[in-house]
LUMFIZA-86467 format. One record per residue (C-alpha): x, y negated, z negated; residue in one letter; residue number from 0. Coordinates in nm, 3 decimals. Example, Ala and Ser with C-alpha at 12.3 -4.5 7.8 and 13.67 -1.06 7.14 Angstrom:
REM LUMFIZA-86467
<X = 1.230&Y = 0.450&Z = -0.780&code = A&pos = 0>;
<X = 1.367&Y = 0.106&Z = -0.714&code = S&pos = 1>;
REM end
This chain:
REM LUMFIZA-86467
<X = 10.289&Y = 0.280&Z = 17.866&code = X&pos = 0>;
<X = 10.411&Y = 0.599&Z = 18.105&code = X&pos = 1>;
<X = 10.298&Y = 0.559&Z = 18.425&code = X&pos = 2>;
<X = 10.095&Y = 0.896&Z = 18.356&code = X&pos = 3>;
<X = 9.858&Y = 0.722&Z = 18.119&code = X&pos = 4>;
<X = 9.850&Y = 0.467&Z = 18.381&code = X&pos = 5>;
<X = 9.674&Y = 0.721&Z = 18.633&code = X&pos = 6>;
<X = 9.525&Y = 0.913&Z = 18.361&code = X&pos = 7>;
<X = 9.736&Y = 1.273&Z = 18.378&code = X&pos = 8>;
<X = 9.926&Y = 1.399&Z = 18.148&code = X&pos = 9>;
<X = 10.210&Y = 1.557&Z = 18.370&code = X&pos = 10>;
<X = 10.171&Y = 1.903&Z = 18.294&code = X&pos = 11>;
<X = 10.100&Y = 2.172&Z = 18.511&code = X&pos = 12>;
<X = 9.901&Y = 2.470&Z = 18.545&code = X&pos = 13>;
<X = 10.009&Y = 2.811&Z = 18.511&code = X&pos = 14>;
<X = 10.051&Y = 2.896&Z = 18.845&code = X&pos = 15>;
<X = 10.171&Y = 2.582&Z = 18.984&code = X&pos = 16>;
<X = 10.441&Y = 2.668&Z = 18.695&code = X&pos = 17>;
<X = 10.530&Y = 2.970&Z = 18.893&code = X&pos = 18>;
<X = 10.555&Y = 2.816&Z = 19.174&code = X&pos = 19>;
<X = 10.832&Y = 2.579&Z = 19.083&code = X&pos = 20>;
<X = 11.067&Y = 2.882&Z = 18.902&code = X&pos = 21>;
<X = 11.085&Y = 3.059&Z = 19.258&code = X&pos = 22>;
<X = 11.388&Y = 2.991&Z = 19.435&code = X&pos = 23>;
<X = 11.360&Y = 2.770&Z = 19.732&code = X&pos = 24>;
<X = 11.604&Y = 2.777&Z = 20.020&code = X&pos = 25>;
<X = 11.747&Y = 2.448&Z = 20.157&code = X&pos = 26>;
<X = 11.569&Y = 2.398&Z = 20.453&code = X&pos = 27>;
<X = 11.191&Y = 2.484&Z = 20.259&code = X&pos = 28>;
<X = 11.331&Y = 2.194&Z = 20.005&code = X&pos = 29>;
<X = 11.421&Y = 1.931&Z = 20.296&code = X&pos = 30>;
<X = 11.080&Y = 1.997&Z = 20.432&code = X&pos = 31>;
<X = 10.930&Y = 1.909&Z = 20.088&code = X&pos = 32>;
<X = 11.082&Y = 1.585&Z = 20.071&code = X&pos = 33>;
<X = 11.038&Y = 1.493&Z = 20.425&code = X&pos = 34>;
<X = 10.631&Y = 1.568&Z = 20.299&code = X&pos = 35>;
<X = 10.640&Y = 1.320&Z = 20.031&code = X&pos = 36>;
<X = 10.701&Y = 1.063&Z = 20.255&code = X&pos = 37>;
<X = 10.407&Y = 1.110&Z = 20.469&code = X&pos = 38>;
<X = 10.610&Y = 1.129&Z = 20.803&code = X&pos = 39>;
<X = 10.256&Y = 1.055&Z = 21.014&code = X&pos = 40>;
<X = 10.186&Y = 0.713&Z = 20.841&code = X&pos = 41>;
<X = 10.549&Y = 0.593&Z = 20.891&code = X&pos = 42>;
<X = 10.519&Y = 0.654&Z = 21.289&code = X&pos = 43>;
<X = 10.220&Y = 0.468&Z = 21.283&code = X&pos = 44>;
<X = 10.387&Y = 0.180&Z = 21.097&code = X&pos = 45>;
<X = 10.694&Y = 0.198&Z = 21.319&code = X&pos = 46>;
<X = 10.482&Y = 0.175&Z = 21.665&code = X&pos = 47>;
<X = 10.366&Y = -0.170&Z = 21.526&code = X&pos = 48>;
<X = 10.781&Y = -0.239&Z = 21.376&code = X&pos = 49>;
<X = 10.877&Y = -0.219&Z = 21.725&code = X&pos = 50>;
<X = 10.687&Y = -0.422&Z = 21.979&code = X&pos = 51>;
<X = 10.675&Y = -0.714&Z = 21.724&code = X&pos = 52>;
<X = 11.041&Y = -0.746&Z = 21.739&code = X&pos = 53>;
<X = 11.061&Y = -0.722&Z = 22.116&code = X&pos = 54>;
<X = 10.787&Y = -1.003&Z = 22.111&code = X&pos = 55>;
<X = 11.021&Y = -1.204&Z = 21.832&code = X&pos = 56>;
<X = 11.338&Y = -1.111&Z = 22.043&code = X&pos = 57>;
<X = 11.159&Y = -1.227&Z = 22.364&code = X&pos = 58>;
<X = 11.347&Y = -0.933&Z = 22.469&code = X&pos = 59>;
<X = 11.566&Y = -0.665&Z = 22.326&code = X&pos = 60>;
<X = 11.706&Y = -0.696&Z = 22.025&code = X&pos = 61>;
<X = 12.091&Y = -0.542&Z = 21.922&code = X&pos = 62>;
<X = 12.065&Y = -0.184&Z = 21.898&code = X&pos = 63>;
<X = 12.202&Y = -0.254&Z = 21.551&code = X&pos = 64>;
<X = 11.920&Y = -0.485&Z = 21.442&code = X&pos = 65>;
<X = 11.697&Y = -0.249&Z = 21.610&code = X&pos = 66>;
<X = 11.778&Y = 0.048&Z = 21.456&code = X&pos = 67>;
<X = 11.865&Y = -0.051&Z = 21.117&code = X&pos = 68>;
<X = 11.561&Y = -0.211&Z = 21.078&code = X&pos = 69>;
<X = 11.364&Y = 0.094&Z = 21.225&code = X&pos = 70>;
<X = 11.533&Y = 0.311&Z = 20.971&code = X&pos = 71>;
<X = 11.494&Y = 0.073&Z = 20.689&code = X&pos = 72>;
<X = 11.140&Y = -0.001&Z = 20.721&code = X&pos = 73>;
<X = 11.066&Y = 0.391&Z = 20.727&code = X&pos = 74>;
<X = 11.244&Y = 0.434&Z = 20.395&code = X&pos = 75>;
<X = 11.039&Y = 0.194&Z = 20.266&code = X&pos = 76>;
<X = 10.755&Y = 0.308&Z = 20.369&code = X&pos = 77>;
<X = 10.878&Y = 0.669&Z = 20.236&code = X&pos = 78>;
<X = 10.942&Y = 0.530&Z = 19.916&code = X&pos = 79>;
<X = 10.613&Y = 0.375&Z = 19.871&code = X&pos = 80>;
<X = 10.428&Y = 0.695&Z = 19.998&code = X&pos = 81>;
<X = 10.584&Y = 0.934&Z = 19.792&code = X&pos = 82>;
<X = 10.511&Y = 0.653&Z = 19.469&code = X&pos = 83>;
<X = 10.228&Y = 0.752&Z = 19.577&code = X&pos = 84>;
<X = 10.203&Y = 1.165&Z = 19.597&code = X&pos = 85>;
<X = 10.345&Y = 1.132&Z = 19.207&code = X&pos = 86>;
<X = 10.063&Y = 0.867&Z = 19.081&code = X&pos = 87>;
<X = 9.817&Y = 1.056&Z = 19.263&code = X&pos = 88>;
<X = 9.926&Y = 1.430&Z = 19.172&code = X&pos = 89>;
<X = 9.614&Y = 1.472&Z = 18.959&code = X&pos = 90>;
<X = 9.337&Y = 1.401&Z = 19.230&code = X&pos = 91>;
<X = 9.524&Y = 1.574&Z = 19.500&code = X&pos = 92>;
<X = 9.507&Y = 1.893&Z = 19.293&code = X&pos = 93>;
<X = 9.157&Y = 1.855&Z = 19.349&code = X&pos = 94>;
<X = 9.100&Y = 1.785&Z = 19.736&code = X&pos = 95>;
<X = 9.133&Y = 2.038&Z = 20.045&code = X&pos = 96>;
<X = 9.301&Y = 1.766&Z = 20.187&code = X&pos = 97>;
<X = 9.613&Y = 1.699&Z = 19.985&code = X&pos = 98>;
<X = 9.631&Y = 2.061&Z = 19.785&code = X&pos = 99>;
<X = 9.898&Y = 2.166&Z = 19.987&code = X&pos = 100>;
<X = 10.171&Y = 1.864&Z = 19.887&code = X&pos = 101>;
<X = 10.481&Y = 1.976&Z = 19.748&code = X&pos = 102>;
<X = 10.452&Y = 1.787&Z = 19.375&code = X&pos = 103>;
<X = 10.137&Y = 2.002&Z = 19.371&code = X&pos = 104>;
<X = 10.254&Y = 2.342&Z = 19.464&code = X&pos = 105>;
<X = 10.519&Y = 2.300&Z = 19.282&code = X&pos = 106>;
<X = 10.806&Y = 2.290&Z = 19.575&code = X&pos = 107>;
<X = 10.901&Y = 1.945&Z = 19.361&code = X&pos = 108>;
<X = 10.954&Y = 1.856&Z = 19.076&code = X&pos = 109>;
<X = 10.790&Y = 1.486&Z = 18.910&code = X&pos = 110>;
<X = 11.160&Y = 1.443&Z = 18.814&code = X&pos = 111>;
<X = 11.314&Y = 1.499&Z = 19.162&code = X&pos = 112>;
<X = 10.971&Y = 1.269&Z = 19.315&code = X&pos = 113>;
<X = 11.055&Y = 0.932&Z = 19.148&code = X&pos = 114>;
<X = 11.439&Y = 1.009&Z = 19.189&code = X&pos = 115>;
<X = 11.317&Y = 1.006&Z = 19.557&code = X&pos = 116>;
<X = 11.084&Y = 0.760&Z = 19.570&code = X&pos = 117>;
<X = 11.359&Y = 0.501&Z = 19.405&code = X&pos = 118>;
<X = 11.630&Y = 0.600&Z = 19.619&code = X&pos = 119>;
<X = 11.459&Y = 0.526&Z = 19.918&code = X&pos = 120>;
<X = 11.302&Y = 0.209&Z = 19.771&code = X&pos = 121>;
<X = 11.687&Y = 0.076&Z = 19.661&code = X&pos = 122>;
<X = 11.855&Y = 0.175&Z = 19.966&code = X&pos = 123>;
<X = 11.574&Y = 0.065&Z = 20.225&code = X&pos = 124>;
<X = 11.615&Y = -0.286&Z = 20.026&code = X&pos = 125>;
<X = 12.017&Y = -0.272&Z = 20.043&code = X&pos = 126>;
<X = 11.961&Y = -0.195&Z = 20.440&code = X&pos = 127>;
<X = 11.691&Y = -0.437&Z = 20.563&code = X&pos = 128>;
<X = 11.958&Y = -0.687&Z = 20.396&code = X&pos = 129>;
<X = 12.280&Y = -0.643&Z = 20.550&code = X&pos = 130>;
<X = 12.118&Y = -0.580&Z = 20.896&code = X&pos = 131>;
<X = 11.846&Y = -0.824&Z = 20.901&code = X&pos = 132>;
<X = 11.832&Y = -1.084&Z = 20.612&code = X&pos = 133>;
<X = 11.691&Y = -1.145&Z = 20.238&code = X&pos = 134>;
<X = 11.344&Y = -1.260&Z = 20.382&code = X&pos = 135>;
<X = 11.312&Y = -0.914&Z = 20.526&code = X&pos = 136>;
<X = 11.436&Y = -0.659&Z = 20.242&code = X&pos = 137>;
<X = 11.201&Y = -0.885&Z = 19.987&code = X&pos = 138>;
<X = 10.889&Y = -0.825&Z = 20.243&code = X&pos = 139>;
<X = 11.001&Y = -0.465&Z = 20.237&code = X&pos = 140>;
<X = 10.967&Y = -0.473&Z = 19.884&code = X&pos = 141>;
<X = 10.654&Y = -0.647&Z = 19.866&code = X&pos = 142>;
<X = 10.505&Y = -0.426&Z = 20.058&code = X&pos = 143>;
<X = 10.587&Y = -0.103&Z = 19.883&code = X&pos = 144>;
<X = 10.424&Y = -0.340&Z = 19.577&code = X&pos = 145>;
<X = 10.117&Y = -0.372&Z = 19.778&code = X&pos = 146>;
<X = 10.091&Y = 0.017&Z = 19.828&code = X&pos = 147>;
<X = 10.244&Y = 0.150&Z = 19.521&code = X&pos = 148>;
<X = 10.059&Y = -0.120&Z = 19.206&code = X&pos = 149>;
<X = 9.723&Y = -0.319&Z = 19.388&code = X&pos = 150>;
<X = 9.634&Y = 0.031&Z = 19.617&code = X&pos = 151>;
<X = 9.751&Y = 0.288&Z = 19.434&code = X&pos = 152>;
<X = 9.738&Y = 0.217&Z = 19.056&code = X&pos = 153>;
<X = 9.478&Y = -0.055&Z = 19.052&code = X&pos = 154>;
<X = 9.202&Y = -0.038&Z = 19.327&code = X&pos = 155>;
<X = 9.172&Y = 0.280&Z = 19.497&code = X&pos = 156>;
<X = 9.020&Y = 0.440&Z = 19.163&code = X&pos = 157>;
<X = 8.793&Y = 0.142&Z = 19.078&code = X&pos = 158>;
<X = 8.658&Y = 0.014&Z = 19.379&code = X&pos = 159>;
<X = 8.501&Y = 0.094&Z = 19.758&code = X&pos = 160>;
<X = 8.655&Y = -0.224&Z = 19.887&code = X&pos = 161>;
<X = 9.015&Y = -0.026&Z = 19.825&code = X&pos = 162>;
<X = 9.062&Y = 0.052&Z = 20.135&code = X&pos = 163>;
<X = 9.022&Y = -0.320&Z = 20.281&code = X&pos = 164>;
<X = 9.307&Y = -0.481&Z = 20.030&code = X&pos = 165>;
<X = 9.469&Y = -0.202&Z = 20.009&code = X&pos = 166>;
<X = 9.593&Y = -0.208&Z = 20.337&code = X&pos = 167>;
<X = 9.733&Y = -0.495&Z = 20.337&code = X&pos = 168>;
<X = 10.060&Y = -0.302&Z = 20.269&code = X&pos = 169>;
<X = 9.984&Y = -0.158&Z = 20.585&code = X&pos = 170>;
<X = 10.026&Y = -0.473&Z = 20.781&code = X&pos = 171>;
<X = 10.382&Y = -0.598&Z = 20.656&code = X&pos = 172>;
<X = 10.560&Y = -0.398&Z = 20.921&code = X&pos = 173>;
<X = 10.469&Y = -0.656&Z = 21.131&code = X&pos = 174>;
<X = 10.632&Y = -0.895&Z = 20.910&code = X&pos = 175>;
<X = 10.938&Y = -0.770&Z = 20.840&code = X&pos = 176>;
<X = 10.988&Y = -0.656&Z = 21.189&code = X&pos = 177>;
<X = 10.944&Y = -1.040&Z = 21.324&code = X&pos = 178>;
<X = 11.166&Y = -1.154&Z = 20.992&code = X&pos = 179>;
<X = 11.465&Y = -0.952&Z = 21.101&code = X&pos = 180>;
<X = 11.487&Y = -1.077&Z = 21.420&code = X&pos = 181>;
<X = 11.394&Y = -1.497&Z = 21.343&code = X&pos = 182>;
<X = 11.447&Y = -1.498&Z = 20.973&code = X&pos = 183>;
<X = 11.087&Y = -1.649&Z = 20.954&code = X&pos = 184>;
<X = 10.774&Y = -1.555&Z = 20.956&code = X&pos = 185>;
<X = 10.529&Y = -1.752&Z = 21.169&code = X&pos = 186>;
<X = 10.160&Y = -1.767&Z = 21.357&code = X&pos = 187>;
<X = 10.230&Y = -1.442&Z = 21.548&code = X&pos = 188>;
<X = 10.316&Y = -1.207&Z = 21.334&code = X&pos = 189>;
<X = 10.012&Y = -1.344&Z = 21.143&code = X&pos = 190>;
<X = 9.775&Y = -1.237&Z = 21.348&code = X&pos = 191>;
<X = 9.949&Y = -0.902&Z = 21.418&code = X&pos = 192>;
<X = 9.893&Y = -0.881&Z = 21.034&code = X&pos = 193>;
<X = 9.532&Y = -0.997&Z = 21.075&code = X&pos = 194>;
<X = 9.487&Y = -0.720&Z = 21.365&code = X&pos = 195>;
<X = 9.606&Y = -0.418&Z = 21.138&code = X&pos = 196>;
<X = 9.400&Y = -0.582&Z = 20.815&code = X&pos = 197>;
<X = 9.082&Y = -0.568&Z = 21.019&code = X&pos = 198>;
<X = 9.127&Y = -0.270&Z = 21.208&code = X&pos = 199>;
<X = 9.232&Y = -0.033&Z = 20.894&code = X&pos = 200>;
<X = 8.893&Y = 0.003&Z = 20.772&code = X&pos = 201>;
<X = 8.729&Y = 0.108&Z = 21.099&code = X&pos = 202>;
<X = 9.029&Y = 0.328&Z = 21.102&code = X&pos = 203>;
<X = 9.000&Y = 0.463&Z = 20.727&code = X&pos = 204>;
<X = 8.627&Y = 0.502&Z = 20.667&code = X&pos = 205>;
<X = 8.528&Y = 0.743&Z = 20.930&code = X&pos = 206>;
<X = 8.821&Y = 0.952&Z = 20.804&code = X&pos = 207>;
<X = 8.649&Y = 0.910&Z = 20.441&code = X&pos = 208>;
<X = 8.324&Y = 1.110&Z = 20.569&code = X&pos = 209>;
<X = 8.503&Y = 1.397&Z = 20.689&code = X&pos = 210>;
<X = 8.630&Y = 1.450&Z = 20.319&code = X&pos = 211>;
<X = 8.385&Y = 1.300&Z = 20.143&code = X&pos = 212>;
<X = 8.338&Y = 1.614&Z = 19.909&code = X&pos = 213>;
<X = 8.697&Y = 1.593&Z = 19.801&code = X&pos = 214>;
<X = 8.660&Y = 1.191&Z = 19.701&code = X&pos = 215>;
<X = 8.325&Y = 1.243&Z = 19.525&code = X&pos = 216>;
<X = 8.480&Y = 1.566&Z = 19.323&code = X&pos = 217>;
<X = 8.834&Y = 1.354&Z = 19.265&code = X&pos = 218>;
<X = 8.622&Y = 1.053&Z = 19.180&code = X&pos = 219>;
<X = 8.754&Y = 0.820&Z = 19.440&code = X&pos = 220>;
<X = 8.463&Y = 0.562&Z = 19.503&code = X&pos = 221>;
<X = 8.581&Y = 0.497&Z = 19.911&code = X&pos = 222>;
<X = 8.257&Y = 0.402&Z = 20.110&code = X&pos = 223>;
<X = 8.165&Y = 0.729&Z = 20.211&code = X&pos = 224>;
<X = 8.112&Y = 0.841&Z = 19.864&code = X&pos = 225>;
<X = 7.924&Y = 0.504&Z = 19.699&code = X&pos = 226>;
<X = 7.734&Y = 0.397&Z = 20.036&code = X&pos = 227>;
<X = 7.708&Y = 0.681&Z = 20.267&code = X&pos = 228>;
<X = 7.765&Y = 0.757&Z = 20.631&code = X&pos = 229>;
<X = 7.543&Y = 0.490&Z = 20.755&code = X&pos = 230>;
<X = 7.737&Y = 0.208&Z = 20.585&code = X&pos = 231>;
<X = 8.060&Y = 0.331&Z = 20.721&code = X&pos = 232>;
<X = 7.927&Y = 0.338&Z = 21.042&code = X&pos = 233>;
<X = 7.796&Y = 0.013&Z = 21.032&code = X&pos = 234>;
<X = 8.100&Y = -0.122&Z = 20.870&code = X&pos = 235>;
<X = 8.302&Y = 0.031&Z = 21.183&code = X&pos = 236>;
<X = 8.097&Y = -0.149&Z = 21.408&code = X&pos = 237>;
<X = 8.181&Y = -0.517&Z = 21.202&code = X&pos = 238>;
<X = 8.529&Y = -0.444&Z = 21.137&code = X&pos = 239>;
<X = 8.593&Y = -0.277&Z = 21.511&code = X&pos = 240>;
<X = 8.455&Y = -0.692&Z = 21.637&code = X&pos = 241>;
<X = 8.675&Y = -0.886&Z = 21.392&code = X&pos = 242>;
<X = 9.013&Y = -0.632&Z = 21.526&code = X&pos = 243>;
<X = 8.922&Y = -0.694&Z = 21.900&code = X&pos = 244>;
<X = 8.873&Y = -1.114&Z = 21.823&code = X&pos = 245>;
<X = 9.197&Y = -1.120&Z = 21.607&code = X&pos = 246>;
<X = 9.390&Y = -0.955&Z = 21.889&code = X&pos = 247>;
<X = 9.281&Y = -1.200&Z = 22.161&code = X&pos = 248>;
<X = 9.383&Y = -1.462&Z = 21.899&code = X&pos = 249>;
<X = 9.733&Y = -1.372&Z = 22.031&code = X&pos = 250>;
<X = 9.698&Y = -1.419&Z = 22.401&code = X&pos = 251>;
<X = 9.701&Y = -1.821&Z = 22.403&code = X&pos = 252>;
<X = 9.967&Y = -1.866&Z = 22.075&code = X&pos = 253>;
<X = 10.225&Y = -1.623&Z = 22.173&code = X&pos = 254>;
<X = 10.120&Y = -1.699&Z = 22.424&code = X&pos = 255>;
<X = 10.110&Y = -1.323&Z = 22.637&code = X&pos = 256>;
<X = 10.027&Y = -1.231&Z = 22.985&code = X&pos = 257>;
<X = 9.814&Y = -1.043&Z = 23.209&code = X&pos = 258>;
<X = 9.929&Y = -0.666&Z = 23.034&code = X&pos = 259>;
<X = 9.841&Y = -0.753&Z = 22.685&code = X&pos = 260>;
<X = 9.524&Y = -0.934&Z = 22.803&code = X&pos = 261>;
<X = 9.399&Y = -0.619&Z = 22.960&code = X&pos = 262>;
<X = 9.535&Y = -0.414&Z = 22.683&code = X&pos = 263>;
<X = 9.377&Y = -0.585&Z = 22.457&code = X&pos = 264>;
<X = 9.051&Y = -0.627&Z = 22.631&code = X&pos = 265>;
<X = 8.975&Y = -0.280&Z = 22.787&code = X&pos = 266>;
<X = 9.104&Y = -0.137&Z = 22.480&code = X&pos = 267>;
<X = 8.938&Y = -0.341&Z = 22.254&code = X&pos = 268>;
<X = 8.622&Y = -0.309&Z = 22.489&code = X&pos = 269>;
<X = 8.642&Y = 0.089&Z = 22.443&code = X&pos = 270>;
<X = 8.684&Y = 0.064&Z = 22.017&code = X&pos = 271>;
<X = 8.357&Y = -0.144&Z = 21.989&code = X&pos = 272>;
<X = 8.166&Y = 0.102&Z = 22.176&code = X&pos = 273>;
<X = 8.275&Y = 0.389&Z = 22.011&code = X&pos = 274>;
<X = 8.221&Y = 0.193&Z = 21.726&code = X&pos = 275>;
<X = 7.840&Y = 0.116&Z = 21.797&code = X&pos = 276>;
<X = 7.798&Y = 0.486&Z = 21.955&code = X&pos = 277>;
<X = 7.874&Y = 0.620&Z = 21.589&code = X&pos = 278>;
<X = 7.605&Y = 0.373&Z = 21.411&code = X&pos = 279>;
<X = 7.358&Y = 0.467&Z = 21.660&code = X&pos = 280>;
<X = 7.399&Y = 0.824&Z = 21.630&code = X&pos = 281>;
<X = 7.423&Y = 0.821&Z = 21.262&code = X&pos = 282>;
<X = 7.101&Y = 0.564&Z = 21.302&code = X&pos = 283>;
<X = 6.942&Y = 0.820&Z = 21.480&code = X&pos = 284>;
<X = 7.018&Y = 1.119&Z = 21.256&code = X&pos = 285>;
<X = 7.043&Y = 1.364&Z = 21.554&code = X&pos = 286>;
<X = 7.315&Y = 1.542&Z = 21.461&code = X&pos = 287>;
<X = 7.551&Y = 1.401&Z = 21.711&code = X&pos = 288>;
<X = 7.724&Y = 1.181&Z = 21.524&code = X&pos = 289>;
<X = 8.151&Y = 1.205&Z = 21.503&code = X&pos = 290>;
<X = 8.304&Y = 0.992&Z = 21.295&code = X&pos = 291>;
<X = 8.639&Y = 1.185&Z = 21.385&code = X&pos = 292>;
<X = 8.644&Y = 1.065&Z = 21.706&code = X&pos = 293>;
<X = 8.611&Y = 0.668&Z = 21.587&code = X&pos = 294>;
<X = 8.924&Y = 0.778&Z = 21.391&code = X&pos = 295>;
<X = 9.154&Y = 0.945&Z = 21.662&code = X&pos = 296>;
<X = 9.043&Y = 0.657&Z = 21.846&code = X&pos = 297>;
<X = 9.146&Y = 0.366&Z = 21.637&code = X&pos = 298>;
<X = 9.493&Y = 0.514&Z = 21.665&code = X&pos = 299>;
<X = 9.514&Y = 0.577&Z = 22.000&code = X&pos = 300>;
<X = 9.348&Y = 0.218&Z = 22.063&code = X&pos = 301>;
<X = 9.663&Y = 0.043&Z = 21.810&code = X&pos = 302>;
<X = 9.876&Y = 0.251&Z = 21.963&code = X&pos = 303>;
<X = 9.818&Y = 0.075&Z = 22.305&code = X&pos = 304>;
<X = 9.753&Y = -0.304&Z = 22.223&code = X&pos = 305>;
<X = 10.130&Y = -0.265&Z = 22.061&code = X&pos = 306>;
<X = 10.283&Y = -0.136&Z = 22.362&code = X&pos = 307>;
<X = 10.144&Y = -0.397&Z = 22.496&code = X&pos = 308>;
<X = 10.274&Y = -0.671&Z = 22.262&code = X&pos = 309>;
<X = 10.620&Y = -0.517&Z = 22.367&code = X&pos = 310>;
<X = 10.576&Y = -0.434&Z = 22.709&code = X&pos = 311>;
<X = 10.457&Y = -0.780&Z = 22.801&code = X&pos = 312>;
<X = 10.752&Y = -1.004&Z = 22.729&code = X&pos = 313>;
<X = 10.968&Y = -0.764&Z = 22.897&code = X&pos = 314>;
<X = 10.753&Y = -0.813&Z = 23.241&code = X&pos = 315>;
<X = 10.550&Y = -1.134&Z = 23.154&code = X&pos = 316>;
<X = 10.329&Y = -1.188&Z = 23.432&code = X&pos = 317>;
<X = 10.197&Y = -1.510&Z = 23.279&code = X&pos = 318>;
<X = 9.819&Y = -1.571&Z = 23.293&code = X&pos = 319>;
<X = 9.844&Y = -1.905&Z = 23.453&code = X&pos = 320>;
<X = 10.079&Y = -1.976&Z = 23.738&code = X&pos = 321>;
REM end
């Protein structure tokens, strides 16, 4: 079966998406187009947690050539696996304000030239997280564009609420391979770095979901927002925003980490779950005031910090005991 029946399209395109692709595009407009398809914000986001976890593995710096070959071949993965996902999801992004604008759907790309890329960036991301790290890495690599591309993208994020949740589990094997191409193993640590960005991608994702809840309910995506409504989500934040904080202070006594990621991951962790509660109070409330956005921006910026702090700390551990 084509992987268009699959996602139920057909392949073709409209008149003036048609158009679209017979105008002559210069170089640079085409580069741009590609460098869409791969989502370029997601993979910084997955790098920022890449990073730290191999300083943490390293106990230090790794080789620059570890470093940066890993770097580069865990964003081509991700790449490959994102724009998998612009081609199986060209029909519903027709239909949202959100994703209108991607190239497969104006017509910048072609489908051919968006599964040539997607499966040379899969191959040679593979081929690279090999020869500079080791086979445990390139097959998490691959498992993880697996994850993203077949159990997210093809089977739950049309059938189910709870897509987000497993889902994102592809979202968490940065931390993985990262710690695999530096020990060759994969052990408690990295774990709970996985359990961290499991539980904290849903108090991440849903608040997003309200803001563009119109464009799920008309593409007929069930996410939360659409089948259980802003007060769910907001309550689901609040439960999910607990279990991230918890899983993070998991790390302090097996790593185990000092005094920066403590207070990393307590301040920061103390800040999420009041944001967190301030959104199901105000959506409680119904006075208007309620900004899921903000619970979103947030949950970035709050990630963004405990890793720093995962890699800051073992290059000036100032142990919490003696």
């Amino acid at each position: 079966m084509a992987i268009h029946e699959l996602t139920g399209t057909t392949g073709a395109t409209t008149d003036s998406e048609a158009a679209v692709a017979r105008e002559p595009i210069g170089l640079r407009r085409r580069i741009a187009a590609y460098v869409a398809l791969t989502k370029p914000r997601i993979i910084e986001l997955l790098l920022i947690t890449t990073l730290p976890t191999m300083i943490l593995a390293a106990q230090g710096i790794p080789s620059v050539w570890l470093l940066l070959g890993t770097l580069l071949g865990g964003a081509m993965s991700a790449g490959s696996a994102n724009v998998f996902n612009c081609y199986l999801d060209r029909d519903i992004d027709r239909l949202m304000r959100r994703t209108k604008n991607r190239p497969l759907v104006t017509g910048e790309v072609t489908e051919r030239e968006t599964l040539v890329l997607a499966w040379v960036l899969g191959v040679l991301s593979t081929a690279l997280l090999w020869v500079v790290g080791n086979p445990l890495t390139a097959a998490l690599s691959v498992a993880a564009i697996l994850l993203y591309v077949v159990l997210y993208t093809m089977i739950l994020k049309r059938r189910t609420d709870q897509n987000i949740i497993w889902g994102g589990i592809a979202g968490c094997m940065p931390v993985l391979i990262g710690w695999a191409a530096v020990t060759n193993t994969v052990s408690w640590e990295p774990l709970i770095l996985f359990l961290v960005i499991f539980l904290w991608t849903p108090a991440h994702y849903w608040p997003l979901s309200v803001k563009y809840v119109e464009d799920y309910d008309k593409a007929d995506v069930p996410m939360l927002s659409v089948t259980m409504g802003e007060g769910s989500v907001a309550l689901q934040s609040v439960i999910y925003a607990w279990a991230t904080v918890v899983a993070s202070l998991l790390l302090i006594p097996v790593a185990p980490m000092g005094w920066i990621y403590t207070a990393a991951a307590v301040l920061g962790g103390a800040w999420f779950i009041v944001e967190a509660h301030a959104l199901y109070a105000n959506v409680v409330r119904g006075n208007g005031r309620a900004k899921p956005m903000r619970v979103f921006h947030l949950s970035i910026t709050y990630l963004t910090i405990v890793f720093l702090a995962v890699g800051i700390d073992p290059l000036v551990h100032l142990p919490l005991a003696g």
